[in-house]
Backbone as ProteinMPNN parsed JSONL, in Angstrom:
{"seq_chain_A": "XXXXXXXXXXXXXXXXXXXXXXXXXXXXXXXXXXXXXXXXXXXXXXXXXXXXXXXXXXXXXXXXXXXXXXXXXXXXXXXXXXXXXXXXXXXXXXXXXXXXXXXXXXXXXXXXXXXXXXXXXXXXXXXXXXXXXXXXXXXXXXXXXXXXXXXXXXXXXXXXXXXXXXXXXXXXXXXXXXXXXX", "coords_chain_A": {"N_chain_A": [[205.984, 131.308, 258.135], [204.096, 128.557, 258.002], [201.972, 126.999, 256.175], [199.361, 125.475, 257.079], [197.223, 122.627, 255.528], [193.815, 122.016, 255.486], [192.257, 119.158, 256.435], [189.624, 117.521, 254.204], [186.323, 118.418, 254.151], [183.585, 115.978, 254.401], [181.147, 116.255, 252.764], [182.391, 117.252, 250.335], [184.563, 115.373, 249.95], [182.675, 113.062, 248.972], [181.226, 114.348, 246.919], [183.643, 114.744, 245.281], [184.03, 111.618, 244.781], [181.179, 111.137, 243.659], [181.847, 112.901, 241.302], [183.749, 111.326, 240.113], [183.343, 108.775, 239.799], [180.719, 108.887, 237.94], [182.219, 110.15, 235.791], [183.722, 108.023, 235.229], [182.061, 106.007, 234.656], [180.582, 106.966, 233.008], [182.775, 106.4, 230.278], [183.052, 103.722, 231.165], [180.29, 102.875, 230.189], [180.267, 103.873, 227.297], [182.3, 101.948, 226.36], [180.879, 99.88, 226.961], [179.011, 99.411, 224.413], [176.961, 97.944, 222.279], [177.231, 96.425, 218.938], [176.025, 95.616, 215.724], [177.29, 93.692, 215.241], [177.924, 92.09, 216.791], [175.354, 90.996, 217.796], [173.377, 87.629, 217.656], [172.365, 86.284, 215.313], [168.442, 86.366, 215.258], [167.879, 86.544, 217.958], [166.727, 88.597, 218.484], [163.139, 89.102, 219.805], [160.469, 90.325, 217.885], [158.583, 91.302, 218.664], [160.004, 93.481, 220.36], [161.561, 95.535, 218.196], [160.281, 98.292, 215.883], [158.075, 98.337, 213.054], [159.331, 99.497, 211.29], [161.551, 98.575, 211.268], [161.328, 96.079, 211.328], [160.742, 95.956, 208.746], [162.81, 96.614, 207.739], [164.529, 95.256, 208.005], [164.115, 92.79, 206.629], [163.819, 93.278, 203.556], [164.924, 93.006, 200.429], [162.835, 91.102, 199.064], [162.496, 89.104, 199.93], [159.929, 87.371, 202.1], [157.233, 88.682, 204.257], [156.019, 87.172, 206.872], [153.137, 87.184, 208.72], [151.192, 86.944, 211.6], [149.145, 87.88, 213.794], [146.74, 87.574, 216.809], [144.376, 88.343, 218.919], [143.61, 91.061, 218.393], [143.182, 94.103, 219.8], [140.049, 95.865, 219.425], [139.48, 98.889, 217.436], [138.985, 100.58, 215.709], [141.138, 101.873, 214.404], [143.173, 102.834, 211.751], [145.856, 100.404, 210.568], [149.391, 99.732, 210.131], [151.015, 96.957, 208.287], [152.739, 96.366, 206.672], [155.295, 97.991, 204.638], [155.793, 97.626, 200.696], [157.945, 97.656, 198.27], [156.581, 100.723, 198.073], [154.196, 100.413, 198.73], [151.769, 100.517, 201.077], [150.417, 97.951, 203.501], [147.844, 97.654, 205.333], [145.65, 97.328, 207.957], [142.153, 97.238, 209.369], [140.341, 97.208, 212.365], [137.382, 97.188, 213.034], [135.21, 99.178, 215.433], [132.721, 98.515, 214.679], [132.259, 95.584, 214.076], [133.936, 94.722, 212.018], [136.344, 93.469, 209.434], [139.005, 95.564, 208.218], [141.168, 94.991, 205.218], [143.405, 97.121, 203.83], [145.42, 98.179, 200.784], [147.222, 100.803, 199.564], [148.829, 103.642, 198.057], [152.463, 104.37, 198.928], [152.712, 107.309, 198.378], [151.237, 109.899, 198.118], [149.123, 110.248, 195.777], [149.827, 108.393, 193.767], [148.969, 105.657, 191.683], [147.938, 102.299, 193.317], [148.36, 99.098, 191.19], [146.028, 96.476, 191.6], [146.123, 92.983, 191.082], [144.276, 89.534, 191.368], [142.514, 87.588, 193.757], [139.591, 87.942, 196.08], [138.465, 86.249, 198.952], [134.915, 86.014, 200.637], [134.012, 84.884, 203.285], [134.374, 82.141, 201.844], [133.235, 81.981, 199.388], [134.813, 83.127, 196.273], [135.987, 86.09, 194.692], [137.0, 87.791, 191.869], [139.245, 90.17, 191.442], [140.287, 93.212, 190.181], [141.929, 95.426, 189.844], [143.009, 99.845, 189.481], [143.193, 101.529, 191.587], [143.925, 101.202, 193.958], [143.194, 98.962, 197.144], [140.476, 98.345, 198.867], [139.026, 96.235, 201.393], [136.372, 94.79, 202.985], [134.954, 92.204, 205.74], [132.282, 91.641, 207.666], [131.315, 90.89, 211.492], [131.98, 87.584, 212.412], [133.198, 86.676, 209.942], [134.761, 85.751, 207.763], [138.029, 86.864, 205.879], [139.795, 86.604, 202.982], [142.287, 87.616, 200.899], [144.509, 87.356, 198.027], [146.363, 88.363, 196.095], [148.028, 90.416, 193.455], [150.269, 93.143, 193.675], [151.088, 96.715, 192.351], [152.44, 99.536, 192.092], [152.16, 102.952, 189.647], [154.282, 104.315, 189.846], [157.751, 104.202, 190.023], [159.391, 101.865, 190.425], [157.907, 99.512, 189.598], [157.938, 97.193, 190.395], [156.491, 94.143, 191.492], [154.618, 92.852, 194.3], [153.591, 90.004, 196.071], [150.62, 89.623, 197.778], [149.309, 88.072, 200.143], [146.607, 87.769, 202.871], [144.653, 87.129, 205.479], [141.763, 87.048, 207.666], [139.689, 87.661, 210.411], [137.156, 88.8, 211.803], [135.93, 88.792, 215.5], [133.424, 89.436, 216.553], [132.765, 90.376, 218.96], [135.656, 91.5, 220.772], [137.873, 91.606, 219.692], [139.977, 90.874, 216.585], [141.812, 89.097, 214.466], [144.393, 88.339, 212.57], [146.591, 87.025, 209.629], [149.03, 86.033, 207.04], [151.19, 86.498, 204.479], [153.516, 88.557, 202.83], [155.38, 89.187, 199.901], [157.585, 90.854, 198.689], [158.701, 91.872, 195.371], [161.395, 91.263, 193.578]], "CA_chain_A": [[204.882, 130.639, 258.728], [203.998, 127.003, 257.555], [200.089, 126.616, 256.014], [199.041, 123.825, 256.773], [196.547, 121.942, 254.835], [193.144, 120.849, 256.372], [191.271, 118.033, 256.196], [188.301, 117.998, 253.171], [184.897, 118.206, 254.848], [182.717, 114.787, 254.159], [180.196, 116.347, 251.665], [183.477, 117.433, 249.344], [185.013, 113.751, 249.713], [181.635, 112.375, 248.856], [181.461, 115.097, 245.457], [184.445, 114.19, 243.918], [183.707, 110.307, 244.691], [180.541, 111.128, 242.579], [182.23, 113.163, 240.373], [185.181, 110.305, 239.304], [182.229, 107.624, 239.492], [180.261, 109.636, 236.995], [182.863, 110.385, 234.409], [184.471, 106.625, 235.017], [180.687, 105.406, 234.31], [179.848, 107.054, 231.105], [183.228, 105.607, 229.934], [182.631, 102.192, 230.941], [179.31, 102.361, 229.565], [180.522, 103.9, 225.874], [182.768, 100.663, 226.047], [180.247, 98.219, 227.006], [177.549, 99.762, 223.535], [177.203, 96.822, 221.555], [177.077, 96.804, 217.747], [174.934, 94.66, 215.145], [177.34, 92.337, 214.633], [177.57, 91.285, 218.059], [174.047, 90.343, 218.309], [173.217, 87.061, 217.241], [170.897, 86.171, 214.381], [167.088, 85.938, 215.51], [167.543, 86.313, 218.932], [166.16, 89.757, 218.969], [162.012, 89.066, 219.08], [159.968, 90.977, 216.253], [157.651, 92.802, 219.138], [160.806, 94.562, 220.65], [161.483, 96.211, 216.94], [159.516, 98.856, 215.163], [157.603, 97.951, 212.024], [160.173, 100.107, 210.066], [162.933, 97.86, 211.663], [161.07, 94.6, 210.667], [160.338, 95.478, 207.133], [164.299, 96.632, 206.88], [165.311, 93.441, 208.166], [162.904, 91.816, 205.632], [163.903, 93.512, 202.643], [165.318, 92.052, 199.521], [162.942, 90.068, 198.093], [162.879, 88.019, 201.424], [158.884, 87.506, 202.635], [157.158, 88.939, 205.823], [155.417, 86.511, 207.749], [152.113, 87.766, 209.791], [150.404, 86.198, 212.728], [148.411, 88.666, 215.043], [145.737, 87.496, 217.191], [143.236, 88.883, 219.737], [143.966, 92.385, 217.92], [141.964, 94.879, 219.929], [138.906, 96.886, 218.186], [140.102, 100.155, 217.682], [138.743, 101.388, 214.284], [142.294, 102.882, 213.337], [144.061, 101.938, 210.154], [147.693, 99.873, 211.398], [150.279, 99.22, 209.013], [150.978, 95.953, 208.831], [154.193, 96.217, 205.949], [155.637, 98.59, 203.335], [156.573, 96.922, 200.209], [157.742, 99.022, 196.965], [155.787, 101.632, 197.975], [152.593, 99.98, 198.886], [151.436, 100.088, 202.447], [149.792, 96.946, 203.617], [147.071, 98.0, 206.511], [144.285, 96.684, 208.358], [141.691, 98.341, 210.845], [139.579, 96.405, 212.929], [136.016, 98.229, 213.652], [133.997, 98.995, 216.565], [131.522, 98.051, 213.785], [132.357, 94.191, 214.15], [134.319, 94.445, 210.376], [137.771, 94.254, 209.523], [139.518, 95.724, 206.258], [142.475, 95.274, 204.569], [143.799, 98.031, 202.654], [146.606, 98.373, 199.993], [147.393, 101.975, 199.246], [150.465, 103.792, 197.968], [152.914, 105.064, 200.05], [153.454, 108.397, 197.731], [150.391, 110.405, 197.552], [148.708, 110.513, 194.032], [150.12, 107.379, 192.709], [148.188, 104.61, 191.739], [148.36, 100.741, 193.212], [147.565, 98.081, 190.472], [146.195, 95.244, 191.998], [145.075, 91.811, 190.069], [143.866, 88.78, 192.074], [141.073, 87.371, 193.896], [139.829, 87.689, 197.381], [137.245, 85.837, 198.859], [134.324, 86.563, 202.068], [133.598, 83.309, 203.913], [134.486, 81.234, 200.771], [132.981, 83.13, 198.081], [135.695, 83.835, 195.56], [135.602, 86.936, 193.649], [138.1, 88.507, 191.574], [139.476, 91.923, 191.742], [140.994, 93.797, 188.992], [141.878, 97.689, 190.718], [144.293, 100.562, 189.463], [142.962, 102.71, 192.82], [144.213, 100.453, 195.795], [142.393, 97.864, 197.415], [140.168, 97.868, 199.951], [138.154, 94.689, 201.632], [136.339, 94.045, 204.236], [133.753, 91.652, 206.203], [131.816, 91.727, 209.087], [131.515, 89.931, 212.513], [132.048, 86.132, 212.374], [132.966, 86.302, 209.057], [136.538, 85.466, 207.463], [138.369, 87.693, 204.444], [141.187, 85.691, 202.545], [143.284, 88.011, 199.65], [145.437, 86.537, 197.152], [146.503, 89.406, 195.325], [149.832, 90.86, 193.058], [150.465, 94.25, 193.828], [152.444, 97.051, 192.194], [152.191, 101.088, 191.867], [152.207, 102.973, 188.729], [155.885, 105.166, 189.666], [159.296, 104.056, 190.747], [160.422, 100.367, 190.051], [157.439, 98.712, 189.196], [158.065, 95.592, 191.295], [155.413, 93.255, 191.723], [154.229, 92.119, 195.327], [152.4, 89.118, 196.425], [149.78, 89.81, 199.168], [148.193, 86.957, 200.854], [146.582, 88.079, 204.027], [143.337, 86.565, 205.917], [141.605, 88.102, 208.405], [138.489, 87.587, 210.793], [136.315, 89.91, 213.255], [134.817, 88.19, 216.033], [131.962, 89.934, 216.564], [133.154, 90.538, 220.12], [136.321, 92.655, 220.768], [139.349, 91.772, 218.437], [140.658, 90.351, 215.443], [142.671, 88.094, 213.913], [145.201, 88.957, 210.911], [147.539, 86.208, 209.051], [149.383, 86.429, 206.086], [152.325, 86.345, 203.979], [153.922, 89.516, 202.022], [156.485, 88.638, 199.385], [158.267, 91.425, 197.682], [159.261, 91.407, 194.245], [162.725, 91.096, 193.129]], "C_chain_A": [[204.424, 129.532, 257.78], [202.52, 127.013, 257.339], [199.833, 125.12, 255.769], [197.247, 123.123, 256.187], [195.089, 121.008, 255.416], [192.228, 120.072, 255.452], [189.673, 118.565, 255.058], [186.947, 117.526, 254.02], [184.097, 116.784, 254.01], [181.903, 114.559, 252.691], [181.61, 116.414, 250.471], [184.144, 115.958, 248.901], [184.015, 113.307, 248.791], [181.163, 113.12, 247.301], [182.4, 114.835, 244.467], [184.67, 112.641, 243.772], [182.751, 109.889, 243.347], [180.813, 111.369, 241.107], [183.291, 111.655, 239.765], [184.014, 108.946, 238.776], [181.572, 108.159, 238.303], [180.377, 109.743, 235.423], [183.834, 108.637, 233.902], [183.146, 105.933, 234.53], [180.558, 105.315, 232.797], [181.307, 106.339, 229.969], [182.905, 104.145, 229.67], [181.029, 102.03, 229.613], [179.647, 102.592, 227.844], [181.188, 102.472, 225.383], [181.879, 99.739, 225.687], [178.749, 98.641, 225.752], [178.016, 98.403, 223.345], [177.197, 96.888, 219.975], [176.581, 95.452, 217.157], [175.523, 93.56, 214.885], [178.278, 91.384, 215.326], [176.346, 90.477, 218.703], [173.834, 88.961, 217.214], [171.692, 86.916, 216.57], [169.807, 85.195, 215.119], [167.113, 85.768, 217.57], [167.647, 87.606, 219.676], [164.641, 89.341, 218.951], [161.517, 90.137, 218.305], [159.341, 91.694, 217.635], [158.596, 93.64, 219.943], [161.042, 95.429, 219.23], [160.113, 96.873, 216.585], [158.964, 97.831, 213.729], [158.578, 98.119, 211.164], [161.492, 98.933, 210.434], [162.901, 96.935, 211.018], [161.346, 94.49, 209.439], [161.922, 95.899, 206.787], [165.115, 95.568, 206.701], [165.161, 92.487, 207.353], [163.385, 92.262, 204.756], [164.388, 92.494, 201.515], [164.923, 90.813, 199.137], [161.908, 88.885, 199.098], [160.931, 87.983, 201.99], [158.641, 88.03, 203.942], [155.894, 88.178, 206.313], [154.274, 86.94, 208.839], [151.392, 86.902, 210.215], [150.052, 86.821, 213.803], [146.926, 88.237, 215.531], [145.192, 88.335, 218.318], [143.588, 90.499, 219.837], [142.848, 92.798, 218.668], [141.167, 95.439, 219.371], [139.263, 98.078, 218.402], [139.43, 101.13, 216.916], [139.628, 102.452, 213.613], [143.026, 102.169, 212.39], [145.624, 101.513, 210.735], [148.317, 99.669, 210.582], [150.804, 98.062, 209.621], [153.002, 96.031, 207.917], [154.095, 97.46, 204.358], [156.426, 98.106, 202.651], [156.458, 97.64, 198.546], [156.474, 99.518, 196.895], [154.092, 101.442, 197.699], [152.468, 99.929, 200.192], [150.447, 99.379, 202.682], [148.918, 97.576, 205.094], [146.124, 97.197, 206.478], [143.623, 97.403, 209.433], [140.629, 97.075, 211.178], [138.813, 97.116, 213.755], [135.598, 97.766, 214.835], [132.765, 97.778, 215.63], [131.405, 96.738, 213.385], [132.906, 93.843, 212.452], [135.41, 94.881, 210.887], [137.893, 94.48, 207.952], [140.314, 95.22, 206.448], [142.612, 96.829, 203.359], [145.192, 97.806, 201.844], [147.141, 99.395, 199.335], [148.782, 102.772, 199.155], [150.725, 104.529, 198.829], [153.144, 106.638, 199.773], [151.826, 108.611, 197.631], [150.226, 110.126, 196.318], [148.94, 109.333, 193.057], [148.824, 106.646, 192.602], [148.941, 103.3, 192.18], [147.681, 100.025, 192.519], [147.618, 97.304, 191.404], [145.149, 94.527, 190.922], [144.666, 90.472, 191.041], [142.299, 88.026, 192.274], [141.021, 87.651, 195.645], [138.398, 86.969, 197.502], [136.534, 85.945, 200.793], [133.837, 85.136, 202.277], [133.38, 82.684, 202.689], [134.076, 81.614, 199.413], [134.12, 83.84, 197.785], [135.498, 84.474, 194.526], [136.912, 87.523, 193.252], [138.307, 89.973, 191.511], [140.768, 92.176, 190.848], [141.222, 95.596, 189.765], [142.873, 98.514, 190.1], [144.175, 101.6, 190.9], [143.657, 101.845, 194.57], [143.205, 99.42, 195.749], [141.49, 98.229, 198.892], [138.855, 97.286, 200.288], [137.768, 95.127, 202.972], [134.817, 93.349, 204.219], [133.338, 92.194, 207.168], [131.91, 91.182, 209.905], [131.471, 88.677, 212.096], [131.997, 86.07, 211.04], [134.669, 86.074, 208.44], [136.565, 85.895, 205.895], [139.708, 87.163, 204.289], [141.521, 86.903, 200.824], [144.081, 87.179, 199.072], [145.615, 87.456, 196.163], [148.204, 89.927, 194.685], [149.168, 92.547, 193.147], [151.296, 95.267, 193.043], [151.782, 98.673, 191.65], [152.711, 101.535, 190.42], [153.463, 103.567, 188.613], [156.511, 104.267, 189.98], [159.596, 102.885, 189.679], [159.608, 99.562, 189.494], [157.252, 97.303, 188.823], [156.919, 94.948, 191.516], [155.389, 92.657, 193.139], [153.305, 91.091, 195.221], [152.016, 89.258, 197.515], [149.168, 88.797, 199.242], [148.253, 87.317, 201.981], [144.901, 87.335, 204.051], [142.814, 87.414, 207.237], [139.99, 87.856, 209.029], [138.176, 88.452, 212.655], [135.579, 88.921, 213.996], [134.007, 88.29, 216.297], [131.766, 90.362, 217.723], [134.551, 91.743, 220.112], [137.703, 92.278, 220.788], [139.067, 90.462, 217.485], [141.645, 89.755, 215.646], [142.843, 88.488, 212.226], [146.37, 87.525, 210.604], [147.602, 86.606, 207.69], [150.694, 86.377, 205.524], [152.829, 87.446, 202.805], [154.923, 88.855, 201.349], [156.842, 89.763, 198.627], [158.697, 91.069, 196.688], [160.381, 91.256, 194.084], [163.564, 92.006, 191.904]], "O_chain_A": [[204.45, 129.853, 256.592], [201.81, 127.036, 258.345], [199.96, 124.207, 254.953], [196.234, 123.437, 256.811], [195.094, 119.811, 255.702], [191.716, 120.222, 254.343], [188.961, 119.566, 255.143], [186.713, 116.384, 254.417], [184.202, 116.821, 252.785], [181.848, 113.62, 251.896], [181.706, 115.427, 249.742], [184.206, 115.534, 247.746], [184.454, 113.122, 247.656], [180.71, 112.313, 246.489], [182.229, 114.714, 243.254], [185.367, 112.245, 242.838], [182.968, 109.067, 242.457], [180.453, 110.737, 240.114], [183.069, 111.291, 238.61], [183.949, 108.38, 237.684], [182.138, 107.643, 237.339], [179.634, 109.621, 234.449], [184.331, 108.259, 232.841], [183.457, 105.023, 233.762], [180.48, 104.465, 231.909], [180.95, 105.801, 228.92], [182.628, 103.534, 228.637], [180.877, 101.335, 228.608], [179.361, 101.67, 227.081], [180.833, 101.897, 224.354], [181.845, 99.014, 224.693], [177.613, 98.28, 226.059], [178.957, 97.81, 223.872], [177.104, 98.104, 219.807], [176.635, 94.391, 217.779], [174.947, 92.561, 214.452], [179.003, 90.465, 214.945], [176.294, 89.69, 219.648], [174.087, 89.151, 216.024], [170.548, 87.193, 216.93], [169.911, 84.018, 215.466], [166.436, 84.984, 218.235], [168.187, 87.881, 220.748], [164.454, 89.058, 217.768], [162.368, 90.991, 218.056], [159.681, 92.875, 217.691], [158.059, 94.679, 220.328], [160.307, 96.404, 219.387], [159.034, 96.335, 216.832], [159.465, 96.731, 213.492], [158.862, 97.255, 210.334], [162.294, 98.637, 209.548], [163.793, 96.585, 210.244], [161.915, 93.549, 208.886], [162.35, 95.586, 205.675], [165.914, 95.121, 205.877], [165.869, 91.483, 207.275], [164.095, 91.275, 204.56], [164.254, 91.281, 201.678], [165.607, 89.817, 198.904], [160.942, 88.161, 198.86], [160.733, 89.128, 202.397], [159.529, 87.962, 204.793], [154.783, 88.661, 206.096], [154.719, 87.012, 209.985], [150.883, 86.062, 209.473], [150.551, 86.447, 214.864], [145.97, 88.485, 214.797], [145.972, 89.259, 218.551], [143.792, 91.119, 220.881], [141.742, 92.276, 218.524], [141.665, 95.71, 218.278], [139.398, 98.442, 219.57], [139.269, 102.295, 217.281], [139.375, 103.362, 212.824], [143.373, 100.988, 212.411], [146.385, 102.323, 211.264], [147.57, 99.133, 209.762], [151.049, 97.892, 210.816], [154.084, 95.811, 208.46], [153.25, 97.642, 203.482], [157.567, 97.89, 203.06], [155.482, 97.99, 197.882], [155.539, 99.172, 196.174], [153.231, 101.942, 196.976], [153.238, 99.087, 200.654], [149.381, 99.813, 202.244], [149.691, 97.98, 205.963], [145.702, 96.514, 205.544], [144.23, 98.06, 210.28], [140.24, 96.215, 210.387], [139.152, 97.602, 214.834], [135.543, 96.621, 215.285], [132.254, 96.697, 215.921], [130.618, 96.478, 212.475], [132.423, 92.939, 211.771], [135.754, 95.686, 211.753], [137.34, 93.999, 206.962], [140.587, 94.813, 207.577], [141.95, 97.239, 202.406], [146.063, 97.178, 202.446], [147.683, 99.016, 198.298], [149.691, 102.62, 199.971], [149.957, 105.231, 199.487], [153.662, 107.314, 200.662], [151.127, 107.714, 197.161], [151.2, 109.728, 195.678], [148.47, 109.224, 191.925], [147.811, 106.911, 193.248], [150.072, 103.011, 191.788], [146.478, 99.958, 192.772], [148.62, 97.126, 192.097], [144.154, 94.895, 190.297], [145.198, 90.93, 192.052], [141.358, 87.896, 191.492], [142.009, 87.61, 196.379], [137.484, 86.977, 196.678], [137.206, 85.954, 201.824], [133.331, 84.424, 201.409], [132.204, 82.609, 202.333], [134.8, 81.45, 198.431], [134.567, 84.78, 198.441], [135.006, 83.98, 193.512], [137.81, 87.743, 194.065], [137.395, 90.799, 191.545], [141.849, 91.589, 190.808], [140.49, 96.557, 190.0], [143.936, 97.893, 190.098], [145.099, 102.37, 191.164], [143.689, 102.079, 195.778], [142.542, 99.041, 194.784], [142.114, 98.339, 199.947], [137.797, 97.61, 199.751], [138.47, 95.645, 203.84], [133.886, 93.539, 203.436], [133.881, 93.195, 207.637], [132.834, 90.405, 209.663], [130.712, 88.595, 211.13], [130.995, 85.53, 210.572], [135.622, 86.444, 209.125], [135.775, 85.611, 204.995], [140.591, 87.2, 205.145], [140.839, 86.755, 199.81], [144.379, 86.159, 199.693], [144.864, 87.291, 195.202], [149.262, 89.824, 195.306], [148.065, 92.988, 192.825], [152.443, 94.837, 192.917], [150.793, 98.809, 190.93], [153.539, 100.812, 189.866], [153.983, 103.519, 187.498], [155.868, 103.27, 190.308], [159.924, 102.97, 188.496], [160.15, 98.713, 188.786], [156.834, 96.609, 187.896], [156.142, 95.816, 191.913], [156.268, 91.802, 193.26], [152.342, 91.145, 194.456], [152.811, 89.092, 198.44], [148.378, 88.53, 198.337], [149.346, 87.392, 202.542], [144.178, 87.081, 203.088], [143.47, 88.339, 207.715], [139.075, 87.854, 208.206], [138.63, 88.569, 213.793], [134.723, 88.229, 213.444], [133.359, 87.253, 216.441], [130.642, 90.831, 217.903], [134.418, 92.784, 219.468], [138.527, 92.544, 221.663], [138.312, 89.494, 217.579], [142.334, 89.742, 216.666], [142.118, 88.748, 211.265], [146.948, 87.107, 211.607], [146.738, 87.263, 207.109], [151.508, 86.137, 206.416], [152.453, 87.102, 201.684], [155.48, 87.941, 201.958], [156.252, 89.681, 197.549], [159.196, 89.943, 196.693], [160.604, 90.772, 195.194], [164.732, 91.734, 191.625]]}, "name": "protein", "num_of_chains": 1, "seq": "XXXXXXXXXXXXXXXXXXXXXXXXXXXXXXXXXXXXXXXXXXXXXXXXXXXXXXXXXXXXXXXXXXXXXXXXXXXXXXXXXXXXXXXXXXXXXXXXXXXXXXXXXXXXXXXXXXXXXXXXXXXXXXXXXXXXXXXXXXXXXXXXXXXXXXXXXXXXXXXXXXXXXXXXXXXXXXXXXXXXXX"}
C-alpha cells in the first residue's frame, strides 16, 4: 500500500516561512553590525553618547569643550567631566544659585585646587586642598579659572575654566573648557 503524502495545512507553511525568516534575519543582521572604524570621525553628535563615552573620546591630554544652555532647575549635582580623578559637577537650584563643584572621584582623597574665581566680576583667589565648591545666585554670573589635581595616583594637573549663570527664572547656563594634564 502506497502512503501518500498530504498537503501542509496553511498555518504550518506560514511557521516555517517565519521560522527560515527569523534565523535568515538574525544572520543578516550579525552581518550588517558595524564597527568603530566604519564610522566616520565626528559624525556621531555628543548628545547621542554617554558622558563616560565623551570623556573616553576626550582623553589624552585632548580638552573638553562645554556649552549647555537653558539647563533645567533641578537642584541635583550633574557631572559635567572626569579628569584624573576629579569630577567636574554643577547643580542648578530651585534656590535661583548655581555651583560648581570639583571633588575627587576616590573617596577620602584630597583635590588641590589653586586659582581664582570670580562672582559678577569680583576676582578672588582660591587656594583649597578639600575640593572646590562655588556658587552665585539668580542673575548673577560665576567664572573659575582654576588648576586642579588630587593628592593619590598620577598627580596630573587639570585646567578648569568653567562659567556659569542662574537666571533667576528656571534654568541655567554652563560654559567652559576642561584641559587634562599630560
Amino acid at each position: 500500500m502506497k502512503r501518500r503524502l498530504r498537503t501542509p495545512s496553511p498555518a504550518f507553511v506560514i511557521s516555517l516561512i517565519a521560522l527560515f525568516v527569523a534565523l535568515g534575519g538574525t544572520t543578516a543582521y550579525a552581518s550588517g553590525l558595524i564597527s568603530g572604524r566604519q564610522i566616520v570621525n565626528h559624525s556621531i553628535p555628543a548628545k547621542k553618547l554617554t558622558t563616560a563615552a565623551v570623556n573616553a573620546l576626550q582623553r589624552h591630554g585632548r580638552a573638553i569643550s562645554l556649552s549647555k544652555s537653558g539647563i533645567p532647575v533641578d537642584s541635583l549635582e550633574h557631572a559635567l567631566a572626569i579628569t584624573h580623578g576629579i569630577v567636574v559637577s554643577y547643580r542648578c537650584e530651585v534656590l535661583k544659585r548655581i555651583h560648581f563643584y570639583l571633588e575627587p572621584m576616590v573617596f577620602g582623597e584630597d583635590v588641590f585646587v589653586s586659582g581664582t574665581y570670580a562672582e559678577n566680576g569680583v576676582l578672588t583667589s582660591v587656594q583649597g586642598q578639600r575640593g572646590l565648591d562655588l556658587g552665585v545666585g539668580a542673575h548673577q554670573t560665576l567664572n573659575v579659572d582654576v588648576i586642579a589635581w588630587t593628592g593619590h595616583g598620577d598627580h596630573k594637573v587639570s585646567h578648569i575654566v568653567l562659567g556659569g549663570f542662574n537666571s533667576g527664572d528656571d534654568f541655567c547656563s554652563i560654559w567652559g573648557l576642561i584641559t587634562p594634564g599630560t
